[in-house]
C-alpha positions as a Markdown table, in Angstrom:
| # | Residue | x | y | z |
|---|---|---|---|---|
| 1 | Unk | 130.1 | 95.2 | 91.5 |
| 2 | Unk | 131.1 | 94.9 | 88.1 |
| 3 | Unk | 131.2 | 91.8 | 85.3 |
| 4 | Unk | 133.6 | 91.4 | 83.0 |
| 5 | Unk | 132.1 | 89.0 | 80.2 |
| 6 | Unk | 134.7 | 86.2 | 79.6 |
| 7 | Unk | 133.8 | 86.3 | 75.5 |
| 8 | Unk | 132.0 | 88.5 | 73.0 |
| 9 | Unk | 129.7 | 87.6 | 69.9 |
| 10 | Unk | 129.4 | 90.4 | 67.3 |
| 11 | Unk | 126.7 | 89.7 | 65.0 |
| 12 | Unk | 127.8 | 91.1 | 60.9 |
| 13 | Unk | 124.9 | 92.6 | 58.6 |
| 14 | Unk | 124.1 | 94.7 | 55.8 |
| 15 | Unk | 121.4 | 96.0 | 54.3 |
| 16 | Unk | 120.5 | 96.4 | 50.4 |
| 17 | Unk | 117.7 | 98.0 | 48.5 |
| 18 | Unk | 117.1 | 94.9 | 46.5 |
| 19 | Unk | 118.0 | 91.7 | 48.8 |
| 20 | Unk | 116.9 | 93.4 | 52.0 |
| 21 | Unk | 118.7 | 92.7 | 55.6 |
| 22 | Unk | 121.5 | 89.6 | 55.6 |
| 23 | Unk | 122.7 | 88.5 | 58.3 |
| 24 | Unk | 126.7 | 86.6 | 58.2 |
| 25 | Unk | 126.7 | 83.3 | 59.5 |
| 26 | Unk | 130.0 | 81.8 | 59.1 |
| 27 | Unk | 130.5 | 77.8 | 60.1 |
| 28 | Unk | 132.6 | 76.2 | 62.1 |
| 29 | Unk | 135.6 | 74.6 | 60.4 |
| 30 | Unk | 136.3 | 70.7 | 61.3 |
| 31 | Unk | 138.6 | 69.6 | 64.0 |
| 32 | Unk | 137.6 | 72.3 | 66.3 |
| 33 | Unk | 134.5 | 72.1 | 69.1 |
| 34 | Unk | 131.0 | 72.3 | 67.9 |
| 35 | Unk | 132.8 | 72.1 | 64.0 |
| 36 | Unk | 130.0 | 72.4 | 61.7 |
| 37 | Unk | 127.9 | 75.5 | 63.7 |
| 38 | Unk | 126.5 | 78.7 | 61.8 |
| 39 | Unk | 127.4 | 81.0 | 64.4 |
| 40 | Unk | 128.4 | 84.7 | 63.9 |
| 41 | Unk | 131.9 | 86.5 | 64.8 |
| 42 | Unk | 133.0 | 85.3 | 68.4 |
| 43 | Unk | 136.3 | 84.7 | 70.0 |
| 44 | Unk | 137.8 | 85.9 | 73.9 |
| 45 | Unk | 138.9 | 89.0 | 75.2 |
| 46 | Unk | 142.7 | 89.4 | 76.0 |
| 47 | Unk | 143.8 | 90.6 | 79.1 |
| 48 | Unk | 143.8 | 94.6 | 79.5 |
| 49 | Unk | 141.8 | 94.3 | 76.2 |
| 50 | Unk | 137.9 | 96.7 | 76.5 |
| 51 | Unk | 135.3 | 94.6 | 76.1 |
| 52 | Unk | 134.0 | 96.8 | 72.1 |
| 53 | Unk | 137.8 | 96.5 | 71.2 |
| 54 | Unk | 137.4 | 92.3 | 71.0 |
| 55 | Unk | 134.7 | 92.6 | 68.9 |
| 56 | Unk | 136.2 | 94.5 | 66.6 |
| 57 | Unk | 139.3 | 93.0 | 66.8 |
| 58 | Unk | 137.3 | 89.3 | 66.5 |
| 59 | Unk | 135.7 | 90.8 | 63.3 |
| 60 | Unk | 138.9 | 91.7 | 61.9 |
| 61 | Unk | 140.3 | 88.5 | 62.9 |
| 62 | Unk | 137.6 | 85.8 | 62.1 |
| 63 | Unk | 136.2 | 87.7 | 58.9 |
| 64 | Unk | 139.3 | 90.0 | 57.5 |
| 65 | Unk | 137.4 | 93.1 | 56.8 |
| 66 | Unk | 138.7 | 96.4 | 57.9 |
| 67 | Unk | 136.8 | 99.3 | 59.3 |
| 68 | Unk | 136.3 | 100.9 | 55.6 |
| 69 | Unk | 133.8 | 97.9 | 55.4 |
| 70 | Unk | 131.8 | 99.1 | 58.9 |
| 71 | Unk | 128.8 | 101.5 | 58.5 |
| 72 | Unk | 127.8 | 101.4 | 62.2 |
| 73 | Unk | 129.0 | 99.4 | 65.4 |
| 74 | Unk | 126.8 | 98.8 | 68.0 |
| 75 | Unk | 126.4 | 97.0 | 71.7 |
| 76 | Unk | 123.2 | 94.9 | 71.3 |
| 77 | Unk | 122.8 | 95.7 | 74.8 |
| 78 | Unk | 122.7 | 92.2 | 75.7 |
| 79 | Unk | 125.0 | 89.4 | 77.5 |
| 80 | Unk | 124.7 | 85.8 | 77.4 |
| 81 | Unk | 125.5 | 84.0 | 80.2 |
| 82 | Unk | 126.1 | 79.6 | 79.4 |
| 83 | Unk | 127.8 | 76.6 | 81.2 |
| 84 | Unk | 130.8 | 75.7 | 79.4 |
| 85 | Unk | 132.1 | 71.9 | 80.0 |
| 86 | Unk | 135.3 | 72.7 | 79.1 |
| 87 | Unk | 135.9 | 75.0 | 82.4 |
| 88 | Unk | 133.2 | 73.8 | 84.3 |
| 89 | Unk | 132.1 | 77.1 | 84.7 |
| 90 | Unk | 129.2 | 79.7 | 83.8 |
| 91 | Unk | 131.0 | 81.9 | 81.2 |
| 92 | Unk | 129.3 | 85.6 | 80.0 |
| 93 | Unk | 129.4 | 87.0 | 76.4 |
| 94 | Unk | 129.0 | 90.5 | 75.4 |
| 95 | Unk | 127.3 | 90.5 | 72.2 |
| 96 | Unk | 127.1 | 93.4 | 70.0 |
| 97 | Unk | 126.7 | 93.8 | 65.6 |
| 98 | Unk | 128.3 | 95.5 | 63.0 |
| 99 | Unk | 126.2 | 96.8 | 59.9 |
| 100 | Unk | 129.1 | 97.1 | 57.1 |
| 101 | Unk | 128.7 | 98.0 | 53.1 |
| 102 | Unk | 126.7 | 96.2 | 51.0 |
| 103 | Unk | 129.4 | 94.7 | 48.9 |
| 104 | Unk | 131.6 | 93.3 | 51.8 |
| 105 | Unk | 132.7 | 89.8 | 51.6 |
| 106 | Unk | 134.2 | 88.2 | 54.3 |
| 107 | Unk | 137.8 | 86.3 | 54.1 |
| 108 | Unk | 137.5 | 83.7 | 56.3 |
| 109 | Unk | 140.6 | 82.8 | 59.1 |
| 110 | Unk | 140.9 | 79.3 | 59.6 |
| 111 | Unk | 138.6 | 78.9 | 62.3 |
| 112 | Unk | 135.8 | 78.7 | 59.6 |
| 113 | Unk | 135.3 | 76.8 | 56.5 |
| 114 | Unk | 132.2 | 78.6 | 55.0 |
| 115 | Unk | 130.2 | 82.0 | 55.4 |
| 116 | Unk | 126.6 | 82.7 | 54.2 |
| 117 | Unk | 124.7 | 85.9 | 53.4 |
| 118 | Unk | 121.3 | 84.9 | 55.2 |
| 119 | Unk | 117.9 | 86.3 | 56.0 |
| 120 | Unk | 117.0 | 87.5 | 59.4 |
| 121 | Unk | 114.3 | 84.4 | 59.8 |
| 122 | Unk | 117.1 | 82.0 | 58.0 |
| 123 | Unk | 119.5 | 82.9 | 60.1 |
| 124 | Unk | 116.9 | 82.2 | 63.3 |
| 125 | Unk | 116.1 | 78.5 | 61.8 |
| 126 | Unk | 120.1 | 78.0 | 61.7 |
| 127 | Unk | 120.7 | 79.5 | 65.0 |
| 128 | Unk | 121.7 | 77.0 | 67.7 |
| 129 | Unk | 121.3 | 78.5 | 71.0 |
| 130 | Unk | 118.7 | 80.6 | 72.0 |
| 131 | Unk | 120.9 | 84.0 | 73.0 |
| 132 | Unk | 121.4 | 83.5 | 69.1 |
| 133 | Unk | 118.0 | 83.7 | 68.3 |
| 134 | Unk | 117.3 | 86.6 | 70.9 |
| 135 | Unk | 120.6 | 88.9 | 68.8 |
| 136 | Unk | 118.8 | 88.2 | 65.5 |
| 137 | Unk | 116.0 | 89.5 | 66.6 |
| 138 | Unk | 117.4 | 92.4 | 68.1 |
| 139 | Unk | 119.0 | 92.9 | 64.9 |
| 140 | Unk | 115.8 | 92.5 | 63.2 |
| 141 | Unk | 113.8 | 94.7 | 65.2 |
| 142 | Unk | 116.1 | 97.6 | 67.1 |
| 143 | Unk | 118.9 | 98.2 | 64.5 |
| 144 | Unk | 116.8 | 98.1 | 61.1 |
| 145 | Unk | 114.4 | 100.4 | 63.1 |
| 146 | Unk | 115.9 | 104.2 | 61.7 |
| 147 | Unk | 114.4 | 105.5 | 65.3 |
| 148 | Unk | 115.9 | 102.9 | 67.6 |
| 149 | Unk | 119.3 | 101.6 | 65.9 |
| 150 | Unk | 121.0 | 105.2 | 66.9 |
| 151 | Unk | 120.6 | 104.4 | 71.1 |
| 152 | Unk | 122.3 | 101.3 | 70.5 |
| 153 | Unk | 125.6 | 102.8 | 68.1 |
| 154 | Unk | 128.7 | 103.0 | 69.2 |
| 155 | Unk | 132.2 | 104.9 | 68.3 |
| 156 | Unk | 134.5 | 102.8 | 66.9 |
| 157 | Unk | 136.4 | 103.6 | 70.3 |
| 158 | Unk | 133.7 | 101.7 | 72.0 |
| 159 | Unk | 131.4 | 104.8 | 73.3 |
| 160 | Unk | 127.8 | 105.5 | 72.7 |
| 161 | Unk | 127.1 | 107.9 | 70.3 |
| 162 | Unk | 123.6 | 108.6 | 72.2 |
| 163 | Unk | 124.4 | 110.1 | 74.9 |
């Protein structure tokens, strides 16, 4: 039996000699449920749609940078299973991160009204739910590793490069 995640959550960082890992938090914009929460890129997955192709497509969406921007995609190896009121249902996210260039910006959609460039342990103290705090550690510890980020990359067709 298979499960197909209802959502995914792609978490955006780079890496620079001189400020170190940051990881993107961008905020919820006002009028829309939980306005006001640093969370990272996340958004549904449209029918027929694979599962890496909404988080890229999400990240292109939410944060308008294009795949010159991306240095490395990877699945976090990691869902994220939470009640949701709204459907009165346990939903599933596929979470996975994107290191891009060190001079990316992100252009926000409408869905956000602010970004920040963040430490790993900021962006833990800002992080809301716990799966959050689980991805920024993962970030942290398995993709800023040299030895264990390439298990967990990706093509930008959504297959492992370790294989």
């Amino acid at each position: 039996m298979s499960l197909r995640p209802d959502l995914v959550e792609c978490w955006v960082f780079r890496v620079s000699d001189h400020a170190g890992p940051e990881i993107l938090l961008i905020r919820r914009a006002p009028g829309r449920i939980f306005a006001g929460l640093w969370q990272c890129v996340t958004g549904g997955i449209e029918p027929g749609e694979r599962v890496p192709a909404a988080a890229l497509r999400e990240f292109h969406e939410e944060i308008g940078l294009d795949d010159d921007a991306i240095e490395a995609f990877y699945d976090l190896d990691q869902v994220a299973p939470f009640y949701d009121e709204g459907a009165d249902a346990v939903v599933v996210s596929a979470i996975f991160a994107i290191r891009v260039r060190t001079d990316s910006e992100p252009l926000l959609s409408h869905e956000h009204d602010a970004a920040r460039w963040v430490s790993p342990d900021e962006a833990g103290r800002l992080a809301v739910w716990p799966s959050y705090a689980e991805s920024i550690r993962r970030v942290r510890d398995q993709l800023l590793d040299p030895e264990m980020a390439p298990w967990f990359e990706m093509t930008l067709a959504g297959e492992r490069r370790a294989r």
